[in-house]
KEMIVEX-288831 format. One line per 5 residues: their letters; for each residue z, x, y of N, C-alpha, C. Coordinates in steps of 0.1 Angstrom, whole numbers. Each point is the difference from the previous one (the first is absolute). Layout:
# KEMIVEX-288831
A> Z X Y Z X Y Z X Y  ...
END
This chain:
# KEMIVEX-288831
XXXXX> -123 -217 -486 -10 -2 10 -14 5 -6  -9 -8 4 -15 5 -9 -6 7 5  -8 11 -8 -7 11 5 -13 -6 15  -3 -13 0 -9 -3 9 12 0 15  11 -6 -3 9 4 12 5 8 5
XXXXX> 1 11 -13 4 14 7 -11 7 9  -11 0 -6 -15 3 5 -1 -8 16  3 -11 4 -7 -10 10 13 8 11  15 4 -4 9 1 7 -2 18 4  -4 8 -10 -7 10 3 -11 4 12
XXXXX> -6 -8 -4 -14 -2 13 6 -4 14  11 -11 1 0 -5 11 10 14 5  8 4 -5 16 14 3 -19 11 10  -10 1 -11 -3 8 1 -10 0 14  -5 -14 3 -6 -5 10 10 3 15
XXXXX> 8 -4 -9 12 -1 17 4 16 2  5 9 -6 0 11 1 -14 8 11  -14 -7 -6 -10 8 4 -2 -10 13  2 -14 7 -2 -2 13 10 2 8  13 6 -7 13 1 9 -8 20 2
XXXXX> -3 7 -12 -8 13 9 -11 3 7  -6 -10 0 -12 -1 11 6 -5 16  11 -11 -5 5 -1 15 3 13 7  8 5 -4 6 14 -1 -10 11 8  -11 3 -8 -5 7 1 -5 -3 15
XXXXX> -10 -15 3 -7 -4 11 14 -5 11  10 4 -3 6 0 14 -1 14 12  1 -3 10 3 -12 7 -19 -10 2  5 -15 -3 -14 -5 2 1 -11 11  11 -4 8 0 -2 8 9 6 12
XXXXX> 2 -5 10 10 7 10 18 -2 -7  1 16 14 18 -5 -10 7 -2 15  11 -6 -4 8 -1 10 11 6 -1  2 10 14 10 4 1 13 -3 10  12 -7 -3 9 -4 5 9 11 6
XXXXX> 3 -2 12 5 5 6 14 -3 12  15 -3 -11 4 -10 7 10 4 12  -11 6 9 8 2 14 -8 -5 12  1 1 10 -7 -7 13 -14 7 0  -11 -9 7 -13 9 2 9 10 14
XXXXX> -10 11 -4 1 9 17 9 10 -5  8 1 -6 14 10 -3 -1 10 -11  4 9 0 -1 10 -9 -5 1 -12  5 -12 -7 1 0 -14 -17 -6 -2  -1 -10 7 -12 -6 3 -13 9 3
XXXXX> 0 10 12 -10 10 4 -1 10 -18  13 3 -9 -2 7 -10 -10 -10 -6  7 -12 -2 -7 -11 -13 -13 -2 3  -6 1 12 -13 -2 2 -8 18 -3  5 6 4 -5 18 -9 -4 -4 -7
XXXXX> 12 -1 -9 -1 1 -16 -9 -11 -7  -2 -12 11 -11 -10 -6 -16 6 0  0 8 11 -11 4 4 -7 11 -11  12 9 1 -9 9 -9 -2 -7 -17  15 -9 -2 -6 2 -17 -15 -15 2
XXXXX> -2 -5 9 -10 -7 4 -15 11 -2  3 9 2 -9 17 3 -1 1 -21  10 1 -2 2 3 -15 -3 -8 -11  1 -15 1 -3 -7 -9 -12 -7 1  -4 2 8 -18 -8 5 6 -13 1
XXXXX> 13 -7 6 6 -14 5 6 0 4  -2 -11 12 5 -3 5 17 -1 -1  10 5 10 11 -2 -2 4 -6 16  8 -12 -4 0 -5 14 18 -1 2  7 5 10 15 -2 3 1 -15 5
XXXXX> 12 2 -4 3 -20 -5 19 2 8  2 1 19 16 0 2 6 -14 -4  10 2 -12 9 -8 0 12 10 3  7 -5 13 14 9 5 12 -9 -4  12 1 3 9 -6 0 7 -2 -14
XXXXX> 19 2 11 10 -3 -15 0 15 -7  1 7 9 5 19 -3 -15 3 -12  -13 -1 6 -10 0 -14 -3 -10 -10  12 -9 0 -1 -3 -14 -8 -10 -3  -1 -8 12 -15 -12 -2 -15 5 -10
XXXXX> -3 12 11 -11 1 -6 -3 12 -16  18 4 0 -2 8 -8 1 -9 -17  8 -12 3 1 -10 -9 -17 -7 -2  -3 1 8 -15 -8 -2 -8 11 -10  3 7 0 -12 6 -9 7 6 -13
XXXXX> 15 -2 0 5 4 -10 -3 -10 -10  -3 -14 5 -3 -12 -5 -17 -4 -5  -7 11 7 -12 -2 -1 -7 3 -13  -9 -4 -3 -5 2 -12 -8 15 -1  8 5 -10 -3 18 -6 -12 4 -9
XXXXX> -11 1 13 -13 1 -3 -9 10 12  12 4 8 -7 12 9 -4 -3 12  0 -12 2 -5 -7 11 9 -3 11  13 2 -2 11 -3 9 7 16 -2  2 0 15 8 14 1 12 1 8
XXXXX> 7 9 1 12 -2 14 0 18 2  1 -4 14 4 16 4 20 -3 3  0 9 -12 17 -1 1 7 14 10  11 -6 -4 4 11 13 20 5 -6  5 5 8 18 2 1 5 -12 0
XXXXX> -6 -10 11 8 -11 -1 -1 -11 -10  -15 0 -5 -9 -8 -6 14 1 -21  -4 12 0 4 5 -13 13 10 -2  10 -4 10 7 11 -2 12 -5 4  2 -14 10 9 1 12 -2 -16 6
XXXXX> -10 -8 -3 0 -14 1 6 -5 -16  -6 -1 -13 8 -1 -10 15 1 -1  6 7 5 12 -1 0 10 -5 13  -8 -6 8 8 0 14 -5 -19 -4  -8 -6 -3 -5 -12 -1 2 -7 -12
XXXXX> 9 -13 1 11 -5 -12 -16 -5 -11  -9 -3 7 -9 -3 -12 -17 4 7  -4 10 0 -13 5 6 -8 0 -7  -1 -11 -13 -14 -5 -2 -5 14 -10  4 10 -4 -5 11 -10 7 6 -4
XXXXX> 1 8 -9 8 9 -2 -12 17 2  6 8 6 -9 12 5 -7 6 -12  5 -2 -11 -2 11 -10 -6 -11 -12  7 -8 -4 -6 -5 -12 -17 -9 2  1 -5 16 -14 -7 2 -12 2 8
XXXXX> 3 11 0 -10 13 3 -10 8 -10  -10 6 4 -6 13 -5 -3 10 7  10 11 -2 0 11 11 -19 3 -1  -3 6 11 -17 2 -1 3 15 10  4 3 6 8 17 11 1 -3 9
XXXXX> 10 9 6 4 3 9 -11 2 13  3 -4 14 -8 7 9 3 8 11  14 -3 7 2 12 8 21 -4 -3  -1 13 7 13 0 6 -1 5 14  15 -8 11 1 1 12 17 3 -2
XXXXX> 3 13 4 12 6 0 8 -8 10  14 -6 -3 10 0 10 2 14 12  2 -3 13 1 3 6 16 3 15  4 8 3 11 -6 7 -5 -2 14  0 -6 10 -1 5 12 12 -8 9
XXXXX> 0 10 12 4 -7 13 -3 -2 8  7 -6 13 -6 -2 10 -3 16 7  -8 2 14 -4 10 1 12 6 11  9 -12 6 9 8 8 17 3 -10  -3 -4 -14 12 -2 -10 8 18 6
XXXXX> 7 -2 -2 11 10 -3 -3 12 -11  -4 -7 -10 -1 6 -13 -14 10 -1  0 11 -2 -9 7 1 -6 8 -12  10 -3 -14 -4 3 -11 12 -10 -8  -3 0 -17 5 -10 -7 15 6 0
XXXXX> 3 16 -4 9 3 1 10 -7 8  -1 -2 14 10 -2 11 -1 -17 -5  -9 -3 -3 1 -18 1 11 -4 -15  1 10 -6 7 -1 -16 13 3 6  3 11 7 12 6 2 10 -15 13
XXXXX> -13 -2 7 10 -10 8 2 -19 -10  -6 -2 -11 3 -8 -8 7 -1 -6  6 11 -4 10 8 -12 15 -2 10  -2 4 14 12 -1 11 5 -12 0  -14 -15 1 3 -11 4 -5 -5 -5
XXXXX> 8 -8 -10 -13 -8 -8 -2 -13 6  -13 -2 -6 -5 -16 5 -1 0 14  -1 12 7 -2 -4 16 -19 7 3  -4 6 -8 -10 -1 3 -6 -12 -9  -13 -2 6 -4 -14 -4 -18 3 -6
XXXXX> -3 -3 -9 -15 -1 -4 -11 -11 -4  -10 -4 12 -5 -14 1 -9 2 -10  -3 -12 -8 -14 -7 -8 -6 -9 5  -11 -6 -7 -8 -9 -2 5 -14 -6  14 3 -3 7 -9 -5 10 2 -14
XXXXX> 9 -11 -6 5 3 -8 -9 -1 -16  2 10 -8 -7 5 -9 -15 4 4  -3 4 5 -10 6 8 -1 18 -9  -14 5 -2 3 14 0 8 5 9  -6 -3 12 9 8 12 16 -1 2
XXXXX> 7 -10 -10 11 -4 -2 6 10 -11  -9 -2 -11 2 8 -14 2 15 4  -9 4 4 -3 17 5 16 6 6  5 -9 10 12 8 5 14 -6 -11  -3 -9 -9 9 -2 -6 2 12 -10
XXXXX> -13 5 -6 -2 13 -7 6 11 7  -3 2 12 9 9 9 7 0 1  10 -11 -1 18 5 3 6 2 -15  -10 -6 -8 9 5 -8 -9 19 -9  -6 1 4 -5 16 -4 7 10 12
XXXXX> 3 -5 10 10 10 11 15 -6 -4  4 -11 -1 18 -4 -5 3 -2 13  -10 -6 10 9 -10 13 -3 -9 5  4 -7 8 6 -17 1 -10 -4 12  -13 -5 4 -4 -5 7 -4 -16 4
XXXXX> -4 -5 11 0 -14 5 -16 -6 -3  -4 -9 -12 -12 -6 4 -1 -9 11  -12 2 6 -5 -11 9 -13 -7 -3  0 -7 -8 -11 -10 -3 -9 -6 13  -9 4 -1 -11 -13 13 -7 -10 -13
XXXXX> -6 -8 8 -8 -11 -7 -15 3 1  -5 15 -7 -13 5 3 -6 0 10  -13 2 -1 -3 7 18 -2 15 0  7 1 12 2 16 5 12 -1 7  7 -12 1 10 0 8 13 14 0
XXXXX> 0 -1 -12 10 13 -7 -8 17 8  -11 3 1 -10 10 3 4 -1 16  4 -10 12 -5 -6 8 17 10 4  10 -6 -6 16 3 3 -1 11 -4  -4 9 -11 -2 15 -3 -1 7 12
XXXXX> -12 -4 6 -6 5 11 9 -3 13  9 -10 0 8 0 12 9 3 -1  7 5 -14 10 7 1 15 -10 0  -8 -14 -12 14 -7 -3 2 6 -14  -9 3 -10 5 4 -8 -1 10 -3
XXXXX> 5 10 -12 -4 13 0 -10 8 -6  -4 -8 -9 -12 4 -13 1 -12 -9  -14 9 -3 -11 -9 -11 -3 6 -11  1 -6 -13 -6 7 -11 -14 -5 -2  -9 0 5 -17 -6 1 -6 8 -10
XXXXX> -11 -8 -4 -13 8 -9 -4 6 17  -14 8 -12 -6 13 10 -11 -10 5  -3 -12 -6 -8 -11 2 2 -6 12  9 -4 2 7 -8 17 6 15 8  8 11 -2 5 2 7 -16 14 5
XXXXX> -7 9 -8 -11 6 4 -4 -4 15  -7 -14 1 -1 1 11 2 2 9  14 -3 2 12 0 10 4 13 2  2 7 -6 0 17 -2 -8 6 8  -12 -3 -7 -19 3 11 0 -4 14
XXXXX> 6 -10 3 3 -4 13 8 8 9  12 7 -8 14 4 10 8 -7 -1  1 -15 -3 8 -11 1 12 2 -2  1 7 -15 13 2 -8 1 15 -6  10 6 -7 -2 14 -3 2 1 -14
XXXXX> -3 9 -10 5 -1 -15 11 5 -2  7 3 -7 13 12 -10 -3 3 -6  -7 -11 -11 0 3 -10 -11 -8 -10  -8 8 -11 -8 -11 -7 4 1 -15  -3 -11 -8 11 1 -14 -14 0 -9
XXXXX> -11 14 2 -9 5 -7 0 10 -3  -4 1 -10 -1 18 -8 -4 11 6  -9 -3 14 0 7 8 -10 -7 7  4 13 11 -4 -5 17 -8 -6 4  -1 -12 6 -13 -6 3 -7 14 11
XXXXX> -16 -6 -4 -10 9 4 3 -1 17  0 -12 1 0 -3 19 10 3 9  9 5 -11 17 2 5 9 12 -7  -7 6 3 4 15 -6 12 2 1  3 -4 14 18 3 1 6 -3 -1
XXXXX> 0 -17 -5 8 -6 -8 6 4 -15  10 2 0 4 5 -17 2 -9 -7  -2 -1 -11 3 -7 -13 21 -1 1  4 -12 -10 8 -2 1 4 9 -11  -7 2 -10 7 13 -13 2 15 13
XXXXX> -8 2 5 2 12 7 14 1 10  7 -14 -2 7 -1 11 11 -1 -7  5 -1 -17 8 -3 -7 -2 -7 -8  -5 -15 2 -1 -10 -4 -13 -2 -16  0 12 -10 -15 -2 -4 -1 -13 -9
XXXXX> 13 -13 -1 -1 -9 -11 -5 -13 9  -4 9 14 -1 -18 10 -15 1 2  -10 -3 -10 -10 -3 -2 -9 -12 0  0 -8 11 1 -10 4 -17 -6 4  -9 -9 -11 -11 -1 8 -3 -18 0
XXXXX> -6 0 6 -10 -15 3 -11 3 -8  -7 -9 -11 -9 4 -8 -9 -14 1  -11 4 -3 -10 -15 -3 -7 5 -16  -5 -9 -8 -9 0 -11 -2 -11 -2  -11 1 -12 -8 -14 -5 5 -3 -11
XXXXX> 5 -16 0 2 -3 -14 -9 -12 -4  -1 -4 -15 -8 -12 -2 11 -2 -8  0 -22 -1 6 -3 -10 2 2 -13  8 0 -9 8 6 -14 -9 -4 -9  -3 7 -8 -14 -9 -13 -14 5 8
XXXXX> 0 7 10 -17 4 3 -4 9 -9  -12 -5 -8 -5 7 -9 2 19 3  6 11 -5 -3 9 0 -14 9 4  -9 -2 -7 -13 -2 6 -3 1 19  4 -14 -3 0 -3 18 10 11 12
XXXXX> 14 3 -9 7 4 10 -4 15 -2  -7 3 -7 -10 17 -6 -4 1 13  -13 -10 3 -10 1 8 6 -1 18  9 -8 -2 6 -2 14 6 15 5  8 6 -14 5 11 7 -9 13 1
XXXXX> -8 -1 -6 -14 14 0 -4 -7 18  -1 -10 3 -7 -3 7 12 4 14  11 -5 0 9 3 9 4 16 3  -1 8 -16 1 13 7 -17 8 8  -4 -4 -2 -12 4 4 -3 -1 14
XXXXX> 3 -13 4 1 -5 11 10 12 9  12 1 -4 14 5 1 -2 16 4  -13 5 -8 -3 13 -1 -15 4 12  -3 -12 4 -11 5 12 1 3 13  -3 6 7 7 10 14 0 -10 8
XXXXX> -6 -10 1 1 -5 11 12 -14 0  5 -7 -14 13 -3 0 14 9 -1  -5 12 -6 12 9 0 0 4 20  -5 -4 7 -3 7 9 8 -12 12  -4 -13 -6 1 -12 6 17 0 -2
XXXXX> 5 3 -13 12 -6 -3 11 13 2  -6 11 5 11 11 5 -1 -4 17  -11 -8 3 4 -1 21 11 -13 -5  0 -5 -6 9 -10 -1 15 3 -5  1 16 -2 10 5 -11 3 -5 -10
XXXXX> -8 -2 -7 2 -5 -13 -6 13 -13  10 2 -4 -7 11 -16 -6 -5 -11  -14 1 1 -9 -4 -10 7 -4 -15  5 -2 -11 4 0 -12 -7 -2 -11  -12 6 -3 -6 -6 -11 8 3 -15
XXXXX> -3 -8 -6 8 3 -17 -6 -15 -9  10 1 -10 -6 -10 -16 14 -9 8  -8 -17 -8 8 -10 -2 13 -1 -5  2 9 -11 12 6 -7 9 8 9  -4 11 10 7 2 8 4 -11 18
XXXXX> -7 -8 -2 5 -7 9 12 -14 -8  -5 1 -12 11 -10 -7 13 4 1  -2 14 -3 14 9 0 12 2 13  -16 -1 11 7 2 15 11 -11 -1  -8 -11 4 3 -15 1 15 -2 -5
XXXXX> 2 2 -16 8 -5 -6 13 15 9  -4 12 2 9 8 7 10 -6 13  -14 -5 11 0 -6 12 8 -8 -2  -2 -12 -8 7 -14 -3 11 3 -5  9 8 -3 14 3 -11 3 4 13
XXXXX> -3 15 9 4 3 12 8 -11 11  -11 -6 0 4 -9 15 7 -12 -4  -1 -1 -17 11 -15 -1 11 5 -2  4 8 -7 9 10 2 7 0 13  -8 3 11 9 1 9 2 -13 9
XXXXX> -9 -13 -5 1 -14 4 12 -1 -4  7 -2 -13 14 -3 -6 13 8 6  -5 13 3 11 9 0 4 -3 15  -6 -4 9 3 -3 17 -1 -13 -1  -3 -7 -6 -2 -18 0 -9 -2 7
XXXX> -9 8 10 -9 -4 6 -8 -15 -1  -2 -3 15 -6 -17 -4 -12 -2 16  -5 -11 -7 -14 1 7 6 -8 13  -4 -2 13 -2 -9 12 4 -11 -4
END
């Protein structure tokens, strides 16, 4: 090869290097979009629009939420796993998104871990037990002790099958060692609705759907599967306090971008996301919602993920669990 082509091939390596770090640098230069693939109006959605807002606050751009729902997440979580990895496409991932659709879904369009770029974590929402408010059961103890008597006659409703709220009490019977009845609904609140009238007997709910209900009188707690006590429920004990300290059980959300986003970019997203993460008035926003702030590095959310995802396929295989 002749020294004028090593020279000509030098320049160009060296050109592309220096407009691929100016891209870099001048991101973000237009709006990003952030996918969010659950319904407008709903939990996950009121978080995804926060978290647009402030890193919208953080990046001087526009970030605009983009719902694609449907197909346990995986629509919209596939769309941006497919998107081109340049910072501009985001997903607010979640338990189901990355932890618990992947393995319940014979082909969901990603794989959680390899076509991703963790960017952090943003909250956790603890599993919760409740009952109805005229239940019998007045602490976890007695609800454990009459399971153990009779198995499979008490009954525990979800959101459906593979559902967190499905997962959570499946983690439950087997960290106490007894035999209970799922009852799947077809989302809603229908399952919340029978809680409350006393067809079924408990719920393993985030603090995200069931808080309210709590705040109301609706329903009562036992038990919450956090490190400790929620602030608004002092008298609810934690499930370690009650025996149980390996049934640690949460609903989580974070941000991921597609696999290959320059480092650089996923730098800036996560300075930008903890920051966000660390101002009183989201940390303020996202404990009325019970949700626990999480800020941390991309590296520890990679770590979570790949934890999360071994966890719950783990227990997809081990029960055969299967979707609607």
């Amino acid at each position: 090869m002749s020294k004028f082509v090593l020279a000509v091939s030098a320049a160009l390596i060296a050109a592309s290097v220096s407009v691929s770090s100016f891209a870099q640098s001048d991101y973000p230069s237009r709006p990003i979009t952030l996918v969010v693939p659950y319904p407008a109006g709903g939990a996950n959605d009121v978080l995804g629009r926060l978290v647009g807002q402030k890193l919208t606050e953080q990046l001087k751009q526009s970030v605009v939420v983009d719902n694609k729902p449907g197909a346990g997440t995986t629509i919209g979580t596939a769309f941006v796993a497919k998107a081109a990895p340049d910072g501009y496409t985001l997903v607010l991932g979640s338990l189901a998104s990355h932890a618990i659709s992947p393995h319940l879904y014979a082909k969901p369009g990603y794989d959680e871990v390899k076509d991703f770029a963790p960017i952090g974590l943003i909250g956790l929402a603890p599993m919760v037990l409740i009952v109805g408010n005229d239940s019998k059961y007045k602490d976890l103890k007695s609800m454990v002790e009459a399971a153990k008597k009779q198995p499979n006659i008490l009954t525990y409703g979800s959101s459906g099958n593979g559902s967190p709220l499905h997962f959570g009490g499946e983690l439950f019977k087997r960290a106490a060692n007894v035999q209970m009845t799922h009852v799947p609904y077809k989302g809603g609140t229908a399952h919340l609705l029978d809680l409350m009238a006393g067809r079924i007997d408990m719920i393993f709910d985030t603090t995200t759907s069931a808080v309210p209900q709590l705040k109301g009188g609706k329903v009562r707690a036992l038990a919450v599967a956090s490190p400790t006590r929620l602030a608004d429920f002092p008298n609810v004990p934690t499930f370690a306090e009650l025996g149980f300290a390996n049934y640690e059980v949460n609903a989580w959300y974070a941000l991921y971008a597609p696999a290959k986003t320059p480092p650089a970019v996923v730098a800036k997203l996560s300075i930008a996301l903890n920051a966000a993460l660390k101002s009183q008035d989201v940390v303020d926003k996202l404990n009325a919602a019970a949700v626990r702030p999480a800020p941390g590095t991309p590296q520890e959310l990679a770590n979570f993920t790949q934890s999360e995802s071994s966890k719950y396929g783990k227990l997809v295989k081990d029960e055969n669990i299967k979707i609607d």
